[in-house]
C-alpha positions as CSV (number, residue, x, y, z in Angstrom):
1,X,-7.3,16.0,-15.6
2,X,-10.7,16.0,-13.6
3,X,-9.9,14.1,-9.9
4,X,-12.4,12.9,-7.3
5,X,-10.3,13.4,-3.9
6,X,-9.8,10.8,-1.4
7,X,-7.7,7.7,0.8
8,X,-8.1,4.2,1.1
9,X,-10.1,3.1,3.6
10,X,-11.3,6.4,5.5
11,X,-14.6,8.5,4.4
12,X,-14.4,11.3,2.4
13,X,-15.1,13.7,5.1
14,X,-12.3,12.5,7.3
15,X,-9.6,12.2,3.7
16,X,-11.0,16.4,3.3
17,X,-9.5,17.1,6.6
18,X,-7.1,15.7,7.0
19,X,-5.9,17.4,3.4
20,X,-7.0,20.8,4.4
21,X,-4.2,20.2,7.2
22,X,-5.7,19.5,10.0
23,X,-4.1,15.7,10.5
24,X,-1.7,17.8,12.5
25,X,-3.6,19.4,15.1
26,X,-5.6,16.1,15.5
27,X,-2.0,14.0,15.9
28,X,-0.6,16.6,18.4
29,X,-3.8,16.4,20.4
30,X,-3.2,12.4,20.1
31,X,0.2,12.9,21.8
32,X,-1.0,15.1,24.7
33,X,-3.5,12.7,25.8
34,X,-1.7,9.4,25.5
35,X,-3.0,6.2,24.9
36,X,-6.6,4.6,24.4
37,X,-4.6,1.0,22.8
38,X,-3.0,-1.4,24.9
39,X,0.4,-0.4,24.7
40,X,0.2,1.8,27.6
41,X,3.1,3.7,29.0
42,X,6.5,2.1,29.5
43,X,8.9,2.4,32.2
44,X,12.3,1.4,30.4
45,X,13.5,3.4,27.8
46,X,14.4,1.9,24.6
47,X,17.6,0.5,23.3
48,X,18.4,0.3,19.8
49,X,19.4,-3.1,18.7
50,X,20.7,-4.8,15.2
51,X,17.7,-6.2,13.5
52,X,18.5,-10.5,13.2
53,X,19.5,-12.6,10.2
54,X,17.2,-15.2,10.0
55,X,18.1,-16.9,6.6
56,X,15.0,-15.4,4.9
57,X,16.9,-13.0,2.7
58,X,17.5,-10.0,4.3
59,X,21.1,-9.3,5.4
60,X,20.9,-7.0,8.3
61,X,23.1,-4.3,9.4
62,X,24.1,-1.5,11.9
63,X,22.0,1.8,11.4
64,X,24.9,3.9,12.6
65,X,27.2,1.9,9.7
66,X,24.4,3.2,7.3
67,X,24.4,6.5,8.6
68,X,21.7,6.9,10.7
69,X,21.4,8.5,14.0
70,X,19.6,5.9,16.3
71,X,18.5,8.4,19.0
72,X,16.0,10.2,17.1
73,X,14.6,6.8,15.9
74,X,14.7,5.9,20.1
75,X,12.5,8.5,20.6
76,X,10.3,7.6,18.1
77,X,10.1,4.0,19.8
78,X,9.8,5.4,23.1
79,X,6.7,7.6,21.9
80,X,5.2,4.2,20.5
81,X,5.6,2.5,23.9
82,X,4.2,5.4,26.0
83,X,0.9,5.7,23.2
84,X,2.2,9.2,21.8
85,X,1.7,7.2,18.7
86,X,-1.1,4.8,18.9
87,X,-1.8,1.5,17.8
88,X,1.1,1.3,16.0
89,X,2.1,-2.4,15.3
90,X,5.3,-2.2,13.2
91,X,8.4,-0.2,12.2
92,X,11.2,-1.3,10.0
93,X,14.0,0.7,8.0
94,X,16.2,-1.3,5.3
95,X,19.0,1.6,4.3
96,X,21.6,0.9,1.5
97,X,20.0,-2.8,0.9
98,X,20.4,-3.4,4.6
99,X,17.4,-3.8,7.4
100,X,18.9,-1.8,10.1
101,X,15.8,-1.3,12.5
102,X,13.0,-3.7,13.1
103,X,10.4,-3.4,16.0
104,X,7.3,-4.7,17.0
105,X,4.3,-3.9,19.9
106,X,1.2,-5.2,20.8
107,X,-2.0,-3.5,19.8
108,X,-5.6,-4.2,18.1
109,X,-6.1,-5.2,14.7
110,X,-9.0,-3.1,12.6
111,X,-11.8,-5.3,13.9
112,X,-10.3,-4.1,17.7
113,X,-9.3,-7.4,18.9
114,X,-6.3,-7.2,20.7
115,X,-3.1,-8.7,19.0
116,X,1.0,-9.2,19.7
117,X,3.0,-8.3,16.8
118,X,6.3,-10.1,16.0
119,X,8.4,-10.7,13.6
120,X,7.1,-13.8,12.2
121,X,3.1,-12.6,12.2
122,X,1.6,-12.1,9.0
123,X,-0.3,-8.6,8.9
124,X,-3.4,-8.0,6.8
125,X,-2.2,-5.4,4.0
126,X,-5.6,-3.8,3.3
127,X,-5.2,-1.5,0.2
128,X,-1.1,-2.3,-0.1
129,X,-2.5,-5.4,-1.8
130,X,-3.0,-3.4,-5.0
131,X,0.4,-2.3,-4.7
132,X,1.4,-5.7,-4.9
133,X,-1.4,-6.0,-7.8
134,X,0.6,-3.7,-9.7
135,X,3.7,-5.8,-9.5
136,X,1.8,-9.1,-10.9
137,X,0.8,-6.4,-13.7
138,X,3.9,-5.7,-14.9
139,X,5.1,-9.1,-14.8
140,X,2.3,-10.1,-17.2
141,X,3.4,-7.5,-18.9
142,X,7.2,-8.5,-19.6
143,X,5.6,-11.7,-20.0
144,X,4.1,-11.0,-22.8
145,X,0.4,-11.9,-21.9
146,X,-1.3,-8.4,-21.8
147,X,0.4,-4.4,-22.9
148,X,-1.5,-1.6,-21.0
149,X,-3.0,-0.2,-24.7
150,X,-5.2,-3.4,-24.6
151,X,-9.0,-2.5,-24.2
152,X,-11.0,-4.3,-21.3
153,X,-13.6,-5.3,-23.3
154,X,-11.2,-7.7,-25.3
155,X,-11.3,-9.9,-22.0
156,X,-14.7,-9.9,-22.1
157,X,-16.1,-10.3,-25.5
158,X,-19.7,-11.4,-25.3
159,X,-20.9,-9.4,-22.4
160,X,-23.4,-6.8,-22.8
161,X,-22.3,-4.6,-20.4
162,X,-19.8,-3.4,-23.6
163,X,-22.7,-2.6,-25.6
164,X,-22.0,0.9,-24.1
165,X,-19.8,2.9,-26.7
166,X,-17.8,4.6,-23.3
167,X,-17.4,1.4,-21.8
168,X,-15.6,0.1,-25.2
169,X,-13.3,2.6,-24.5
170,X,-11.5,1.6,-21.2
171,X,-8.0,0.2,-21.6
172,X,-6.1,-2.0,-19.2
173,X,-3.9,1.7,-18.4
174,X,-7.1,3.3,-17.0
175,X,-7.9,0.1,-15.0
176,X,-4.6,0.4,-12.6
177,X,-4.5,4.2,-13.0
178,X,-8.1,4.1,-11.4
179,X,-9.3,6.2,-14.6
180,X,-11.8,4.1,-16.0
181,X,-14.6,6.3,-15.3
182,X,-16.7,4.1,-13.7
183,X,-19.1,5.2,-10.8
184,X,-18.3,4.4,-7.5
185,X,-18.1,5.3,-3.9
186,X,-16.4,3.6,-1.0
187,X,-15.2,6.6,0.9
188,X,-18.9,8.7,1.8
189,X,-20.0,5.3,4.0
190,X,-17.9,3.2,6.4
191,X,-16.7,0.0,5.3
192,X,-19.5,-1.5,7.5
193,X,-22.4,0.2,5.1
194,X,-23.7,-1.7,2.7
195,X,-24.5,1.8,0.8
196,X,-20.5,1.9,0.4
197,X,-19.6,0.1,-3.4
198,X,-17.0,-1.9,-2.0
199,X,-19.1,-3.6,0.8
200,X,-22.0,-3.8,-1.6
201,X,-19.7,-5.8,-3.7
202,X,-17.9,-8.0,-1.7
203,X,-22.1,-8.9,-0.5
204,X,-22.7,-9.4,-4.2
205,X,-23.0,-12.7,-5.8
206,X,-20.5,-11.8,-8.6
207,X,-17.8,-9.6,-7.8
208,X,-16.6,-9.5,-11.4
209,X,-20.0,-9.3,-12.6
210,X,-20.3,-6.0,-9.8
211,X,-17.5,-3.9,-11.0
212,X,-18.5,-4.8,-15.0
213,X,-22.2,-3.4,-14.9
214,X,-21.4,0.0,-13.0
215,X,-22.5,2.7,-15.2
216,X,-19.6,4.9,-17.3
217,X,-20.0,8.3,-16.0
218,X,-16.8,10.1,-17.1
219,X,-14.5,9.4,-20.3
220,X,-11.7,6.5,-19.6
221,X,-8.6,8.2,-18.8
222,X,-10.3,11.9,-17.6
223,X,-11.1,11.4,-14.1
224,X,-9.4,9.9,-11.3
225,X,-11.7,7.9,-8.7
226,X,-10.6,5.0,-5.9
227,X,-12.3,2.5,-6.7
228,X,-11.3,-1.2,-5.5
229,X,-13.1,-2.9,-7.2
230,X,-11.3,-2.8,-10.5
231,X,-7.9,-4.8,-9.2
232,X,-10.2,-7.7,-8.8
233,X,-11.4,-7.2,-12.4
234,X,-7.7,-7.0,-13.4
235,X,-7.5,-10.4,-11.3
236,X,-10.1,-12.0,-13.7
237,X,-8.5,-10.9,-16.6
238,X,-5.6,-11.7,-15.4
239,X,-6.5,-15.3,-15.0
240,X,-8.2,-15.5,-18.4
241,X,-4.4,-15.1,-20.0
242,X,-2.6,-16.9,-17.4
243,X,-4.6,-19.8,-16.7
244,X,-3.9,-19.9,-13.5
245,X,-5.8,-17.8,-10.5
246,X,-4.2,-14.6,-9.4
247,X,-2.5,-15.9,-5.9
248,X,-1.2,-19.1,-7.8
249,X,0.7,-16.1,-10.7
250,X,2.1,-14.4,-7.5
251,X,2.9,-17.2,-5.8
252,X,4.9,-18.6,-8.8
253,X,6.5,-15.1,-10.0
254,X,6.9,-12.7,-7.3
255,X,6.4,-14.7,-3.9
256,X,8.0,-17.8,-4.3
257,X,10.8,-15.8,-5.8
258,X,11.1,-13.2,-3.2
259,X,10.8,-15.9,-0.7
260,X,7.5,-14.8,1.4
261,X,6.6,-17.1,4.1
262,X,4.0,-17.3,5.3
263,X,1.3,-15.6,3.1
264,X,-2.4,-15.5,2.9
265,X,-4.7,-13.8,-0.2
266,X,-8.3,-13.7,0.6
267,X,-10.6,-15.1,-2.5
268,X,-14.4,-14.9,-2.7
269,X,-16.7,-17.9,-2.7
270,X,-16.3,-18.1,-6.5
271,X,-12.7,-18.5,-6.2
272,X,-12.2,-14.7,-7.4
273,X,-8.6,-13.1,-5.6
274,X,-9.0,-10.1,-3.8
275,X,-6.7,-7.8,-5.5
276,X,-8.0,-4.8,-4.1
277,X,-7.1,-5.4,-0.4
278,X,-6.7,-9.7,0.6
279,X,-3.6,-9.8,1.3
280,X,-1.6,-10.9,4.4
281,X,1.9,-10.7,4.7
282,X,4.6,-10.5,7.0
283,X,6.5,-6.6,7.5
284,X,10.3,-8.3,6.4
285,X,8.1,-9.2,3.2
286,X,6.5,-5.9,2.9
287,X,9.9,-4.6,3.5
288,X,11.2,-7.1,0.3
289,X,8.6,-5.6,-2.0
290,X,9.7,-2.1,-1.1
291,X,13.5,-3.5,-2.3
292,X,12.4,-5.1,-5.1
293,X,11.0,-1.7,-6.3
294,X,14.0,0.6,-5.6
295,X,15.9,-1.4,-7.0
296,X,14.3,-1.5,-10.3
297,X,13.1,-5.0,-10.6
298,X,15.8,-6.7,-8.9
299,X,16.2,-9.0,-5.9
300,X,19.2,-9.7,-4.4
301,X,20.5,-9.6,-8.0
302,X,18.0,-11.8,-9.8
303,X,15.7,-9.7,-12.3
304,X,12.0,-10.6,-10.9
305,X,10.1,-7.2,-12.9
306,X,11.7,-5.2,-15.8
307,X,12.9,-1.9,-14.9
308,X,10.4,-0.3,-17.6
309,X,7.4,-1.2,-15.4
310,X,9.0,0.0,-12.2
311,X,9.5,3.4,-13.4
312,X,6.4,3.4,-15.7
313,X,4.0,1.9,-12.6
314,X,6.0,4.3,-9.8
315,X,5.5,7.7,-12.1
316,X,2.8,10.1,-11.9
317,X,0.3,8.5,-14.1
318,X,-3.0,10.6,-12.7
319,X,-3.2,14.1,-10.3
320,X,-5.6,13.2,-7.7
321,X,-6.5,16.2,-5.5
322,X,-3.7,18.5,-6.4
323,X,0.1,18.6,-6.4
324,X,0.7,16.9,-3.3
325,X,-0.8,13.4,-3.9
326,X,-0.3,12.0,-7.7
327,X,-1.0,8.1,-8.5
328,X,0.9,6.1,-10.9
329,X,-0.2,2.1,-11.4
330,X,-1.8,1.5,-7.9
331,X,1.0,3.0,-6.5
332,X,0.9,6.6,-4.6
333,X,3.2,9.5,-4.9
334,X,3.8,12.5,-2.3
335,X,6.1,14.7,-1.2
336,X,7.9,15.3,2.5
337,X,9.6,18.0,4.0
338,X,13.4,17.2,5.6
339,X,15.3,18.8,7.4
340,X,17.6,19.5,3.9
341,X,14.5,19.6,2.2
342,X,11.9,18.3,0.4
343,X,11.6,14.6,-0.7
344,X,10.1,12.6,-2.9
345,X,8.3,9.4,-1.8
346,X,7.0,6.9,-4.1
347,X,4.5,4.4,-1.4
348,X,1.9,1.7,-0.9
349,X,-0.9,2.8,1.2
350,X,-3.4,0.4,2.8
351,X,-6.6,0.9,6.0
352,X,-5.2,0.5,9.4
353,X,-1.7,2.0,8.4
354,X,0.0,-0.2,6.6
355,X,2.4,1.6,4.5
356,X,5.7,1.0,2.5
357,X,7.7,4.3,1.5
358,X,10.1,4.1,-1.2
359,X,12.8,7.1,-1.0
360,X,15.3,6.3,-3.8
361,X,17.6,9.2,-3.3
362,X,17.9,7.7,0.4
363,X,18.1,4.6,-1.0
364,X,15.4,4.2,1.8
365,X,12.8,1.8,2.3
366,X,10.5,2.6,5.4
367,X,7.9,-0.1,6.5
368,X,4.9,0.5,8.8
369,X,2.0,-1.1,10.0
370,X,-0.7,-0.6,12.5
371,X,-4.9,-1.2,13.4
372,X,-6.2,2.6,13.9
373,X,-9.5,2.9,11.1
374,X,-9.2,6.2,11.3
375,X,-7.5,9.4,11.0
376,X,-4.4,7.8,13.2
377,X,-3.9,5.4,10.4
378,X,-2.0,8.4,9.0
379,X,0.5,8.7,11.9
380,X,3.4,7.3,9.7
381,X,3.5,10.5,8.0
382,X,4.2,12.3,11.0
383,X,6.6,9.6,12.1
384,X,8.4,9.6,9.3
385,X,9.0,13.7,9.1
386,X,9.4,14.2,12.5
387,X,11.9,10.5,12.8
388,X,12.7,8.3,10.1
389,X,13.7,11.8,7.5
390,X,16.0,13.9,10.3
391,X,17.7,10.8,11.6
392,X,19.1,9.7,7.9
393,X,22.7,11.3,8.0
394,X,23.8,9.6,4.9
395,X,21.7,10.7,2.3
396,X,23.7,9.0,-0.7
């Protein structure tokens, strides 16, 4: 399969970098130089503490119970706090079911306003949101109301923009495998030119109306290319079988069952749900969703998502640039090298740095989020090689 290369929310030239592996070099300069964010350095070195039990869900635990070595992820903290990692916002760890490390600093959002980060804050989610997208998916799914073998035009029967035999040919699969073969570019121009599709739509008077009259260039299912706009079409269509608007679906099947609070989705002036990146949540919710997944569907016991979708959505469904990054349903695959060896990480990626990485074989769930809109937004991969990996112990 054909792919077109890139990352959410970074140009192209800065995602071809950093894969030709110079996100190193660029993150070890970072950590010789210090700081530009607010955290600045700190005198008082950091203390490992158990995370609290708020009633929201989570039962917390020790990390040393859970066999993990607390120093290394000290260091880690302490490298936050002095800016040897910048702008980061957010770290928690939930090990055998259990959130056993949460932290939180001050920093700057995207826009660069400066921003304290707690527990209770809700953080925008960028392109994590179609992680989440792909959860609503599979519930509509088990529900009944779409299967992935469906063709988009079916949604859509009267508009001419399926008049085009290629078009006809797009099924819901190639829709959250980003497949469709659909032209569009959000990662040559910032997110601030209107030249870049997704700003172009999001000034358009129809979203919807956007994504459906973008000329077929490749055939459905051939091609892998990013494009953000089409969560928000699965949003429509998604509606058009529920009856209800995307965020009021979530709310009633995967929020209110999960227990978020508070949340926030972004919708357009028509009402139309931001699929593709609206989405504010807190990190112990990010942190839920990441559960939910590893444990195939399940929350604290309760079967929220069949365990067909999790491992159908979670497996490679699409290469795109090579054997290191694969895609499945709006969900992101990669592997890590440990200190026993390499390992699989099923994640959610969104701008900024917002992250949730999924390591079953951990039984491993590691949450991070920051404001850096550009190639820092990839510290957590570093982080989580140079930290959260060596100081897991337990690897059961």
């Amino acid at each position: 399969m054909e792919s077109r290369p890139h990352a959410p929310g970074w140009p192209m030239h800065a995602r071809s970098a950093w894969s030709m592996g110079l996100l190193a070099a660029a993150l070890a300069s970072l950590a010789a130089c210090g700081s530009d964010g607010p955290t600045g350095p700190s005198a008082e070195p950091y203390a490992y503490a158990v995370p609290e039990e708020t009633g929201d869900g989570w039962v917390t635990g020790d990390a040393v119970d859970e066999g993990i070595s607390v120093g290394v992820l000290e260091e880690m903290v302490d490298r936050i706090r002095q800016g040897r990692y910048v702008n980061i916002h957010g770290v928690l760890l939930v090990k055998n079911g259990k959130l056993v490390f949460e932290e939180y600093f001050p920093g700057r959002m995207v826009s660069g306003a400066p921003k304290t980060y707690r527990r209770e804050t809700r953080h925008e989610q960028h392109s994590v949101t179609k992680s989440v997208t792909s959860l609503l998916a599979g519930i509509a799914v088990d529900r009944g109301l779409i299967s992935l073998d469906m063709p988009l035009h079916t949604f859509f029967p009267d508009h001419p923009a399926f008049e085009d035999e290629r078009k006809r040919r797009i099924l819901l699969r190639h829709v959250l495998s980003m497949t469709a073969g659909l032209a569009w570019d959000e990662h040559t121009y910032w997110y601030t030119d209107p030249r870049n599709d997704h700003v172009a739509m999001n000034q358009s008077r129809d979203p919807i109306e956007f994504v459906l009259d973008l000329e077929a260039v490749y055939e459905p299912g051939k091609v892998f290319t990013y494009n953000s706009g089409l969560p928000i079409l699965f949003g429509e269509l998604l509606r058009r079988v529920s009856g209800v608007w995307a965020h009021e679906f979530a709310d009633e099947h995967l929020f209110g069952r999960l227990g978020f609070e508070p949340w926030y989705w972004w919708r357009y002036g028509d009402g139309t749900v931001q699929l593709g990146g609206g989405l504010s949540i807190t990190p112990r919710d990010m942190a839920k969703l990441g559960q939910l997944v590893l444990d195939d569907g399940l929350w604290l016991g309760d079967r929220v998502i069949s365990e067909e979708w999790i491992e159908e959505s979670t497996a490679l469904q699409t290469n795109t640039d090579g054997p290191t990054w694969t895609y499945g349903y709006y969900w992101w695959r990669r592997g890590f090298s440990a200190p026993w060896g390499d390992q699989e990480s099923v994640h959610a990626w969104g701008r900024g740095g917002q992250y949730i990485f999924l390591f079953e074989e951990l039984d491993l769930v590691a949450v991070f989020t920051g404001g850096n809109d550009d190639d820092r937004a990839n510290q957590p991969f570093e982080m989580v090689e140079r930290h959260v990996l060596p100081a897991i112990l337990d690897r059961r």
